[in-house]
N, C-alpha and C positions, 0 to 999 in steps of 0.2 A: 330327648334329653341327651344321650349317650353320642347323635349324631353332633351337635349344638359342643359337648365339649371335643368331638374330634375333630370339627373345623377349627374352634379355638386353637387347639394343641398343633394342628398343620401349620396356622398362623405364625406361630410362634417359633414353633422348628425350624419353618422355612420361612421365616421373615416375610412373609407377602401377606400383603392385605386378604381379604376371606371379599372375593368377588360376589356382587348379587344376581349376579347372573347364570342362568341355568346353563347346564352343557348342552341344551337342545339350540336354544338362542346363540353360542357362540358356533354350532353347527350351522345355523340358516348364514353367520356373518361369512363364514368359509368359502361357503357353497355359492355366493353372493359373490364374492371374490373372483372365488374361480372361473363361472361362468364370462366376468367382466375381464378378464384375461385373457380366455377363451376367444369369446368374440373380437377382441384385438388384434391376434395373432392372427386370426382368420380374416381381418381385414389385411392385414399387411401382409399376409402371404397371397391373398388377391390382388392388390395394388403392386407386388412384385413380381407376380405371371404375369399381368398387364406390360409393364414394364419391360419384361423380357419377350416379349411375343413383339409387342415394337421393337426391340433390337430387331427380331431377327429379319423383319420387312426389311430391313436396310438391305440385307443381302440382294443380289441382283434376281429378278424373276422370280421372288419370293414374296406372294399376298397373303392378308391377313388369313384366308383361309389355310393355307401351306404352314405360313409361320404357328397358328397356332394347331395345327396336325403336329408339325414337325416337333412343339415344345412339351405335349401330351405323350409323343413317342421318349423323353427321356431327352433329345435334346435341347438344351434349357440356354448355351453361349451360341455365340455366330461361330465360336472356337471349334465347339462341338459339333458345329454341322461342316463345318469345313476339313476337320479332321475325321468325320467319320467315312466310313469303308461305303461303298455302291449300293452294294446287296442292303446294308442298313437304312440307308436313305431309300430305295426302293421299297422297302416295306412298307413306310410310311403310307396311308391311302391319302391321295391328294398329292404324291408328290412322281413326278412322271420323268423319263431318263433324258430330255430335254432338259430340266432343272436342273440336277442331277449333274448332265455335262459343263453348265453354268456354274455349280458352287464346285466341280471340280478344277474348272481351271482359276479358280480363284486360289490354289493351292501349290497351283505350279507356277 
């Protein structure tokens, strides 16, 4: 009874309709949401590595195996791997100082 007049009285204060919906139910619609968001972003941030991992094959003497070492290690532009330091790109496993002299003189 006492609940029944303080949803009335909420109503009323606060102008809004008195929903029939439980706050468990507007939990699952959330949750529901977010998930569907979730897995979006998680596609588009896959189709975006994809995307960058093909740039970077463009580079000379750079395959798919290289390119996606090289975009795991952090470098994610063709910008980045051209501007990066030796010792950098040497860490990479997969990438050897053959390449290395390749995307160097692409710099000079």
């Amino acid at each position: 009874m006492i609940s029944k007049f303080l949803s009335k009285l909420k109503s009323i204060l606060f102008k809004s309709a008195v929903t029939s919906e439980t706050p468990l139910k507007k939990e699952k619609k959330v949750a529901k949401s977010a998930k569907t968001k979730t897995k979006t972003k998680t596609k588009t941030k896959a189709a975006n590595s994809k995307k960058n991992i093909e740039t970077l094959t463009t580079l000379p003497g750079v395959g798919a195996k290289s390119a996606k070492a090289l975009y795991e290690a952090g470098f994610k532009t063709t910008k980045a791997v051209i501007a990066a330091d030796e010792k950098d790109l040497l860490a990479v496993s997969g990438v050897g100082i053959n390449l290395v002299k390749k995307l160097k003189s692409l710099s000079s």
